[in-house]
MIPAPA-484768 format. One record per residue: residue number from 1; x negated, y, z negated of N, C-alpha, C in turn. Coordinates in pm, 1 decimal. Example, Ala and Ser with C-alpha at 12.3 -4.5 7.8 and 13.67 -1.06 7.14 Angstrom:
   resi        n_u        n_v        n_w       ca_u       ca_v       ca_w        c_u        c_v        c_w
      1    -1319.0     -569.0     -780.0    -1230.0     -450.0     -780.0    -1320.0     -330.0     -780.0
      2    -1285.0     -225.0     -708.0    -1367.0     -106.0     -714.0    -1290.0        3.0     -787.0
//
This chain:
   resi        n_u        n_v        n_w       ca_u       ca_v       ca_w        c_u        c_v        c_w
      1   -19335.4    14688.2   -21193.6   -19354.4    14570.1   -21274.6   -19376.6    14445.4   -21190.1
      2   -19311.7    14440.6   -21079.2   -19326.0    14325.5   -20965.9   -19453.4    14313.4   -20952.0
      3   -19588.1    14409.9   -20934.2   -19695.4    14382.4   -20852.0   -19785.1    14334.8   -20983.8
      4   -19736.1    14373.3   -21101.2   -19817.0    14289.1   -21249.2   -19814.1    14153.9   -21258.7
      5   -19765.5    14045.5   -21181.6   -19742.1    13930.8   -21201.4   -19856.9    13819.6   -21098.8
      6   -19940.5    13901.7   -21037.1   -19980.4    13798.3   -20964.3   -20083.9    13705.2   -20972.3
      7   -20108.8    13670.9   -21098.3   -20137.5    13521.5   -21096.8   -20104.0    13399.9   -21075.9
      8   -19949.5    13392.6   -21111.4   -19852.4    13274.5   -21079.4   -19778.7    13335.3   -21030.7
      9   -19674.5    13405.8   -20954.8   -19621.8    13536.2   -20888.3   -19490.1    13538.7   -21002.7
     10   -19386.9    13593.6   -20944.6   -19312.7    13715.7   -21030.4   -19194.5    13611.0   -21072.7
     11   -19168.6    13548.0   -21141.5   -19060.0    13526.5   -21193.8   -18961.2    13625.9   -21233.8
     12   -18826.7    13608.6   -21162.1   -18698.7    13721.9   -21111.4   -18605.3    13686.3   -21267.1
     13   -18589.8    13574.6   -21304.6   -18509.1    13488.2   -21366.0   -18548.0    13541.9   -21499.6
     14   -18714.0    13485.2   -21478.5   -18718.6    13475.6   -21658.2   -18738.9    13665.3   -21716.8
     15   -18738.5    13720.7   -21579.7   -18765.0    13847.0   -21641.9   -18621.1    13936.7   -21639.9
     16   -18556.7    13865.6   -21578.8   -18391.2    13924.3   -21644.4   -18366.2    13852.3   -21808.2
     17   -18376.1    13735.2   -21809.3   -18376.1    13690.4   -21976.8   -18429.5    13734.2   -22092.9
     18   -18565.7    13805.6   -21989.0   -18645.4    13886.0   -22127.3   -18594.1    14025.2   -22153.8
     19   -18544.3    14075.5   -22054.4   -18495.8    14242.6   -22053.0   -18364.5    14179.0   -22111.4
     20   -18255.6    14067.2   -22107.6   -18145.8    14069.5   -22177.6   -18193.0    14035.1   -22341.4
     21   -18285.8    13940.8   -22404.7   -18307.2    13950.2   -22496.7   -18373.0    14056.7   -22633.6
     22   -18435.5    14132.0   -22492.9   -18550.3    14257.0   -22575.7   -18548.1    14386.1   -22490.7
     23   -18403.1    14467.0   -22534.7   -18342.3    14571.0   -22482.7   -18430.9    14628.3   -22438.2
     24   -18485.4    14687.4   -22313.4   -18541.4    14796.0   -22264.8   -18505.8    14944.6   -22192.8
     25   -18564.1    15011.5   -22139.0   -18541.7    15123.6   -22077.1   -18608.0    15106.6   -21959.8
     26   -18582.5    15051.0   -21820.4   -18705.8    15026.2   -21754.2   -18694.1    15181.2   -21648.7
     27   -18870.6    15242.4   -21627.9   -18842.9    15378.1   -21564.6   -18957.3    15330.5   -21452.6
     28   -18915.9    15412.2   -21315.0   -19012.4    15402.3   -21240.3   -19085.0    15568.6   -21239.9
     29   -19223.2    15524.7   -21224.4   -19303.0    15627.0   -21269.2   -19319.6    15705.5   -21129.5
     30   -19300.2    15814.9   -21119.3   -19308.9    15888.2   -21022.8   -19447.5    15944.0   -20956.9
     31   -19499.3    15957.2   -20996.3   -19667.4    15977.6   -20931.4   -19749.1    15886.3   -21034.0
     32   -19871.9    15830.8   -20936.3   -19948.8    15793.6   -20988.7   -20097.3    15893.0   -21012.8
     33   -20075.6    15874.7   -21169.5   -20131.4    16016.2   -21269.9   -20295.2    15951.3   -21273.0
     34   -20354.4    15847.7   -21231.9   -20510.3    15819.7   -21254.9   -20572.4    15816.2   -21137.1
     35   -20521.1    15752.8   -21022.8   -20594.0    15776.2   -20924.1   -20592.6    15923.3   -20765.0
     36   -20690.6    15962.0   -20696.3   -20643.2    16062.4   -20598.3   -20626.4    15987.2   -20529.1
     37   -20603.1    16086.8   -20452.7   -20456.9    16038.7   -20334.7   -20544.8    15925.4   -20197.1
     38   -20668.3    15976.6   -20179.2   -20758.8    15894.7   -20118.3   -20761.0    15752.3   -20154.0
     39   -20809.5    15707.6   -20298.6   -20796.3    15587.1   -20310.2   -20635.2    15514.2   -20295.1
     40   -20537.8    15610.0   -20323.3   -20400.3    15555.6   -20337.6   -20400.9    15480.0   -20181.1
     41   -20448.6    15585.4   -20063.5   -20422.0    15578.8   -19962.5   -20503.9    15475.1   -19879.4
     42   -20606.4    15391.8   -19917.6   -20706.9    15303.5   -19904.0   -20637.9    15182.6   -19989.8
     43   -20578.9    15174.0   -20114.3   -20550.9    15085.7   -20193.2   -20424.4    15029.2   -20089.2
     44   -20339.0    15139.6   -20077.2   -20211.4    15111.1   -19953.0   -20229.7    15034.9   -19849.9
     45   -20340.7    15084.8   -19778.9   -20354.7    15004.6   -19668.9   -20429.0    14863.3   -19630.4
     46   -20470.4    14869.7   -19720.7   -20541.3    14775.4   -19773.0   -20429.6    14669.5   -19809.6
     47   -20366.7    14694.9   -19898.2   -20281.9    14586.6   -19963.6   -20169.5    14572.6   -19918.0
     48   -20098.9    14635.2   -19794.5   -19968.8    14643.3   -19762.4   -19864.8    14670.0   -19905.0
     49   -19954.0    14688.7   -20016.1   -19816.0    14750.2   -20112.7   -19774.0    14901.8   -20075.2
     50   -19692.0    14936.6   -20140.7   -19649.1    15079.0   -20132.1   -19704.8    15222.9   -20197.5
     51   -19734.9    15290.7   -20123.9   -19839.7    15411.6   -20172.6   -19679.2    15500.0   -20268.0
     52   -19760.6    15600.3   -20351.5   -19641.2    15644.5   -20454.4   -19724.2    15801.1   -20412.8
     53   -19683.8    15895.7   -20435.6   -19764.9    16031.3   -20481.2   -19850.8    15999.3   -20585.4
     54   -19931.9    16111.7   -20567.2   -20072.9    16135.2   -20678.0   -20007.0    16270.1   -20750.7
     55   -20033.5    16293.8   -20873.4   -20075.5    16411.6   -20927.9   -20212.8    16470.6   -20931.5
     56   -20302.3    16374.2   -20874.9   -20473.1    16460.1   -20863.6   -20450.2    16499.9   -20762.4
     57   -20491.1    16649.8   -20742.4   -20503.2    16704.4   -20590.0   -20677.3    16709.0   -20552.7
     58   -20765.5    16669.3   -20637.8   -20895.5    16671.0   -20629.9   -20926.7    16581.4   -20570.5
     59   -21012.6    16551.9   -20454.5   -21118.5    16394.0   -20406.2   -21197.7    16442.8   -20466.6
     60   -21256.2    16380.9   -20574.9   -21418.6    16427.2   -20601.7   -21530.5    16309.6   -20499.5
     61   -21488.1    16229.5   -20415.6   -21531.9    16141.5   -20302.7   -21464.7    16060.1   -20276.0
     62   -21444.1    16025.6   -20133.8   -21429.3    15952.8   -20031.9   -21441.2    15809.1   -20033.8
     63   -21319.7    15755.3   -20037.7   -21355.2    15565.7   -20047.6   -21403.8    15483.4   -19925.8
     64   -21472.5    15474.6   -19949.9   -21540.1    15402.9   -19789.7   -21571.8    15224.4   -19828.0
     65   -21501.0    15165.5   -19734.4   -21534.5    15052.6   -19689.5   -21663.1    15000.8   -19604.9
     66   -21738.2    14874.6   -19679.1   -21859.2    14844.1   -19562.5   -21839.0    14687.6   -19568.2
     67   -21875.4    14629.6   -19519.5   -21894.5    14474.7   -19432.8   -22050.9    14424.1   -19482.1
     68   -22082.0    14341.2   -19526.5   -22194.6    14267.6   -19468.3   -22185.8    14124.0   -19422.9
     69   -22314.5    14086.3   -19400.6   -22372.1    13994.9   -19347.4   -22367.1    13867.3   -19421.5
     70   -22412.3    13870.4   -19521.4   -22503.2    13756.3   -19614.6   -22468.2    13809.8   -19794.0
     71   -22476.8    13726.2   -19845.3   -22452.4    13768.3   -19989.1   -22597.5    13874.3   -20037.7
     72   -22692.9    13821.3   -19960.4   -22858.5    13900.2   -19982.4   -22792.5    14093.5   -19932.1
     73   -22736.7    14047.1   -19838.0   -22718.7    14193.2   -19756.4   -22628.8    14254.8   -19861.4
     74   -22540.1    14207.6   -19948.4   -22419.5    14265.6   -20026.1   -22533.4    14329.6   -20127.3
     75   -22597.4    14271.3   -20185.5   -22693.1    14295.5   -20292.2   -22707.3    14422.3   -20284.3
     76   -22816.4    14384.3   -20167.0   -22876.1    14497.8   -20109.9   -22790.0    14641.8   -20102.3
     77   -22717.7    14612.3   -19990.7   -22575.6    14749.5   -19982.2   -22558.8    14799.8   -20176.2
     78   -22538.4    14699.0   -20254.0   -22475.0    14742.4   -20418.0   -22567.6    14855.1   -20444.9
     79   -22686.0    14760.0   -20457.5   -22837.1    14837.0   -20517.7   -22848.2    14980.9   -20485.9
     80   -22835.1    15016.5   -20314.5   -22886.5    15088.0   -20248.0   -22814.4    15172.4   -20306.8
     81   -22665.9    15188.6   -20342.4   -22531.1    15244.8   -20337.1   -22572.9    15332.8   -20533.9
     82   -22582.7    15196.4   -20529.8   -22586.7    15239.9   -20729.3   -22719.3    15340.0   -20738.0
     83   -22828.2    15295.7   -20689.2   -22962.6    15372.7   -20679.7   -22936.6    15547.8   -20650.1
     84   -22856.0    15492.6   -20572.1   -22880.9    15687.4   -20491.8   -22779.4    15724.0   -20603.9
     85   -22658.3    15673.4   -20623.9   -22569.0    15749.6   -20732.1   -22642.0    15782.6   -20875.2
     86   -22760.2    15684.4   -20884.6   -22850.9    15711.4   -21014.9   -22953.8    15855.6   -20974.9
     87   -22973.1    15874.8   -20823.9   -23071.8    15956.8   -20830.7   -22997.5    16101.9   -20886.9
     88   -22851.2    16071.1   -20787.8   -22754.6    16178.5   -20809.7   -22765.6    16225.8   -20976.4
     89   -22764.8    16190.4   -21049.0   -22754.0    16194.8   -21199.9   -22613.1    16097.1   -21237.4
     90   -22610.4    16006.4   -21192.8   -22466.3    15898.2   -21217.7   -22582.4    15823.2   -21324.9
     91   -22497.4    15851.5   -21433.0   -22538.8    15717.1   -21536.0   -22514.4    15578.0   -21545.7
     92   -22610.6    15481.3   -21512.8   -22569.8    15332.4   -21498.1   -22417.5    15294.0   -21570.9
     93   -22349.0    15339.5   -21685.4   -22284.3    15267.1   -21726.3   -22121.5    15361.5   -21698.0
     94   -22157.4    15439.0   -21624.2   -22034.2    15487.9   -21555.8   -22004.0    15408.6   -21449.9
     95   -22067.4    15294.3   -21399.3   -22043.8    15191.5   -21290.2   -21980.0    15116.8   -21296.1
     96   -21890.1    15018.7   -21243.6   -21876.4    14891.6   -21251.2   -21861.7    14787.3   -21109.9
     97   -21958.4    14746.3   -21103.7   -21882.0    14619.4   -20997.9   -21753.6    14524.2   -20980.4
     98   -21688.9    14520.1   -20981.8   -21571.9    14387.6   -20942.6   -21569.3    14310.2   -20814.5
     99   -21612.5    14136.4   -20858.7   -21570.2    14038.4   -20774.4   -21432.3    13987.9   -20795.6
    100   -21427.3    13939.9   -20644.9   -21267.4    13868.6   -20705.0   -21291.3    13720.4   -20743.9
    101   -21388.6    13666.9   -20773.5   -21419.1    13564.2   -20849.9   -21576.6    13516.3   -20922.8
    102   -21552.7    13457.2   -20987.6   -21660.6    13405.8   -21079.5   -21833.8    13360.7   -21002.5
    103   -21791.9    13325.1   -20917.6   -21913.5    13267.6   -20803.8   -21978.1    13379.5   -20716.1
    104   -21917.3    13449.2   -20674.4   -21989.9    13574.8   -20596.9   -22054.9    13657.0   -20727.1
    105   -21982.0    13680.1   -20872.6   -22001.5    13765.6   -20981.6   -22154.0    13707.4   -20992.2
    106   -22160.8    13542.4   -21026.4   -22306.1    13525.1   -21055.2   -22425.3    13484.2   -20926.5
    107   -22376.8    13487.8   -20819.6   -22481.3    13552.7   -20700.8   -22548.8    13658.3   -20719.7
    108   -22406.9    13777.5   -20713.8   -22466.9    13876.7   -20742.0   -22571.1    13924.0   -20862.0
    109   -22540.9    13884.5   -21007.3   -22648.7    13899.0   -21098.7   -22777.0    13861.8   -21046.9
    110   -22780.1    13695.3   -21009.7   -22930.9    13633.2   -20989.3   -22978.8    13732.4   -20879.3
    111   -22942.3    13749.4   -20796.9   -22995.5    13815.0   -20636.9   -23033.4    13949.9   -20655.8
    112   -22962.8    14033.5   -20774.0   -22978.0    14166.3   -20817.0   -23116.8    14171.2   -20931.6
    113   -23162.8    14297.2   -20896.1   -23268.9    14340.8   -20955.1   -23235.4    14430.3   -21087.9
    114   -23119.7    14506.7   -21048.7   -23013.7    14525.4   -21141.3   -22963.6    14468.1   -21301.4
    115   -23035.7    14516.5   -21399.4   -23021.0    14498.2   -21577.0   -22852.1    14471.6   -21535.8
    116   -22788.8    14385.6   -21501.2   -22570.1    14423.4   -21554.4   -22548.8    14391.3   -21665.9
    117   -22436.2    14471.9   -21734.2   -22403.9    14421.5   -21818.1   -22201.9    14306.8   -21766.3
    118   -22238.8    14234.9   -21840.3   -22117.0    14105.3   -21756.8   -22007.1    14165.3   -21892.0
    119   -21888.9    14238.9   -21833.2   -21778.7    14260.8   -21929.8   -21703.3    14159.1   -21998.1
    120   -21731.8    14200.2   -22105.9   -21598.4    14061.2   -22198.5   -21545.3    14161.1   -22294.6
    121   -21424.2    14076.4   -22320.3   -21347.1    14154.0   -22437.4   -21432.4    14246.9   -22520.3
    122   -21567.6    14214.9   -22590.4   -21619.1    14292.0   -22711.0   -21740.2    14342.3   -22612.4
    123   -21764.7    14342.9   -22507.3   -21848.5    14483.0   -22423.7   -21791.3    14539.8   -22287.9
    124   -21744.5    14638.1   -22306.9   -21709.8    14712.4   -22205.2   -21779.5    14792.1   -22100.0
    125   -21839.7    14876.9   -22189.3   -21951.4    14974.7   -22107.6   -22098.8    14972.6   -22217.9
    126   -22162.1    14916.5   -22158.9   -22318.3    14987.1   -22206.6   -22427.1    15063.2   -22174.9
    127   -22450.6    15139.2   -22242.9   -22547.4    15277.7   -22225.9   -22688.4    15197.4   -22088.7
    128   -22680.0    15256.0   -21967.6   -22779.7    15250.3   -21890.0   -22776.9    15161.6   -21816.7
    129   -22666.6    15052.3   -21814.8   -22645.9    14936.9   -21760.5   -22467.2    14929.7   -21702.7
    130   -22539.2    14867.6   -21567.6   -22401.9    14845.9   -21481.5   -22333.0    14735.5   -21515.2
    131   -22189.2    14763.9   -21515.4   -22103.4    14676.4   -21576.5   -22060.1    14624.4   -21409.8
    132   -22040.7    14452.3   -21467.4   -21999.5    14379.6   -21387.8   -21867.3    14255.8   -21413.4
    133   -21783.2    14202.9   -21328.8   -21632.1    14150.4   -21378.4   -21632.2    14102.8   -21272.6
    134   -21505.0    13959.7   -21268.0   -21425.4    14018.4   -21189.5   -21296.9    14079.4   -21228.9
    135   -21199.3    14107.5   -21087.8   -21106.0    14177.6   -21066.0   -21004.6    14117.6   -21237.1
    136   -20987.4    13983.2   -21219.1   -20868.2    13931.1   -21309.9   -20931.7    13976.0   -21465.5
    137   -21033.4    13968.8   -21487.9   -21091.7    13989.0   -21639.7   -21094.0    14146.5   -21659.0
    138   -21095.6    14255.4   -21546.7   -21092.1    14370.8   -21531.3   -20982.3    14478.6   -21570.7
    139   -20874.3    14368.5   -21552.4   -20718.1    14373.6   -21517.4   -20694.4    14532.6   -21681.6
    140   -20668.1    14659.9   -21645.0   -20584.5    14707.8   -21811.4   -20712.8    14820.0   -21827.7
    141   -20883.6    14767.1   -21776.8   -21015.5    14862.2   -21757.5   -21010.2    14969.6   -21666.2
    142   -21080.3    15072.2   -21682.9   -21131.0    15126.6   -21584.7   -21245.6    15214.7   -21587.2
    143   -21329.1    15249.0   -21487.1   -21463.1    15310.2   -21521.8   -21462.2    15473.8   -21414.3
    144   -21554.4    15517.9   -21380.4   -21599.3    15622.0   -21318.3   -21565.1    15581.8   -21196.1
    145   -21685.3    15482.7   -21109.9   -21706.5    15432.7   -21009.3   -21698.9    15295.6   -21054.5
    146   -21640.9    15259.9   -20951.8   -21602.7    15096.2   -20879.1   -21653.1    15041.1   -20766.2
    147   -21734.6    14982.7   -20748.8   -21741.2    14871.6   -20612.0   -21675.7    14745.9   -20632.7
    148   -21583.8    14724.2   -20512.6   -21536.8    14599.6   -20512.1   -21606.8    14524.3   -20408.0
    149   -21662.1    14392.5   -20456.9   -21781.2    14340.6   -20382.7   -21761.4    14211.4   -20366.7
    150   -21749.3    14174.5   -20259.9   -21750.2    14028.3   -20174.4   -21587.7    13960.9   -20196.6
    151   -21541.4    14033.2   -20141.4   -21380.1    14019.4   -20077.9   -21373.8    13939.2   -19898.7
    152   -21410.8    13788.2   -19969.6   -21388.2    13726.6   -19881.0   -21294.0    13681.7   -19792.7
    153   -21203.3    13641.0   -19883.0   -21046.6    13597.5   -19767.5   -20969.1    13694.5   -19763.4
    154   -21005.2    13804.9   -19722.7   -20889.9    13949.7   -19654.1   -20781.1    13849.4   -19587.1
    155   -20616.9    13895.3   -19634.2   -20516.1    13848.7   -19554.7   -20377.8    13896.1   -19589.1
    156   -20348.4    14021.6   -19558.0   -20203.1    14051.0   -19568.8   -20101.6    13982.7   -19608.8
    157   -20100.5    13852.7   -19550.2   -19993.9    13764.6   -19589.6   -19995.6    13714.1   -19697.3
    158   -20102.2    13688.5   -19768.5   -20139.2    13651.5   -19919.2   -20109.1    13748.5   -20014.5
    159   -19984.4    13764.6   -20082.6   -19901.3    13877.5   -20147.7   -20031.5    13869.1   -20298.5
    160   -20059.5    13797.2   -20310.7   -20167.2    13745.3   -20473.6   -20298.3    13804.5   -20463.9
    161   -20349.7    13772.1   -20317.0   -20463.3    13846.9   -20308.7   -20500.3    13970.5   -20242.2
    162   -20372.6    14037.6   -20196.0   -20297.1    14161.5   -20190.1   -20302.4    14295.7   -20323.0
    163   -20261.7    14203.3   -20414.2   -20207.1    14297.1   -20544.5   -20322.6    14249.6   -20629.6
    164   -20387.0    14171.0   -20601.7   -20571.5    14167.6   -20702.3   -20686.0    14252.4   -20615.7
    165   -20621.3    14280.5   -20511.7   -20731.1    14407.6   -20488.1   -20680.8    14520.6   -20487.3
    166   -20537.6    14535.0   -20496.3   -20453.5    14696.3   -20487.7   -20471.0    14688.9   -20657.6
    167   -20480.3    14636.6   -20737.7   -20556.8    14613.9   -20918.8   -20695.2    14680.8   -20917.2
    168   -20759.0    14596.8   -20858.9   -20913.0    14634.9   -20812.3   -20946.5    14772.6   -20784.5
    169   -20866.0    14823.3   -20660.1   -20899.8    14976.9   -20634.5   -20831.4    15066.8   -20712.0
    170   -20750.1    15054.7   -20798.7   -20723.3    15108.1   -20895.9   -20758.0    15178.8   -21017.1
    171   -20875.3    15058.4   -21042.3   -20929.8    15124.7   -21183.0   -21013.8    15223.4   -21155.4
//
């Protein structure tokens, strides 16, 4: 429940007041039942949070990290990435992109050649078209495939932008 709070971070206080007012059962979940153990293990290191067991014993693929250059070069890398997964037989709307903010999200549209569809509450996934977010509007979703794209201020010490990309590799 600690790592759900990080927009304004975790209030200790008000969340003992709420568990004394509105009896609960609180359980910690023993494996994590949606993702394999690969992404668990990339999400971990990545975020300095704590890796848990998987119940998938399957990788159906490999999470790989890449770097670019230029926001043109990110494009590019998306396109290239989504293209070949389309040649594969990946259907556009098994995709989704996630930025961790609003400004890289609409780079990426203009610069992309790419039909996206931009997720809001009343569209989630649409037939033939790549869904695009960011991470915070994403937050509860999840799709097939994920790219998380233009993760600029990488920094361990930043517990907020830590647990919005251990969110991120999640879905």
């Amino acid at each position: 429940y600690k790592f759900q709070g990080f927009y304004d971070g975790f209030d200790e206080e008000f969340f003992k007041l709420f568990v004394s007012q509105y009896p609960t059962t609180m359980n910690t979940l023993p494996l994590n039942c949606r993702n394999h153990q690969d992404i668990i293990n990339v999400a971990s290191r990545h975020s300095g949070l704590d890796s848990i067991p998987c119940r998938r014993k399957d990788i159906p693929f490999k999470t790989k990290t890449k770097f670019y250059k230029s926001i043109e070069d990110l494009v590019f890398e998306i396109e290239e990435l989504i293209n070949n997964w389309k040649k594969g037989g990946v259907d556009f709307s098994r995709v989704t992109v996630l930025t961790p903010n609003k400004f890289i999200l609409k780079e990426i549209i203009e610069l992309s050649t790419l039909n996206y569809n931009r997720v809001n509450e009343d569209s989630h996934k649409v037939e033939n078209k790549v869904s695009i977010s960011t991470i915070h509007s994403y937050k509860g979703l999840e799709n097939d495939f994920i790219l998380v794209a233009g993760v600029l201020n990488y920094s361990p010490e930043i517990m907020e932008s830590m647990s919005l990309l251990y969110v991120a590799y999640t879905r």
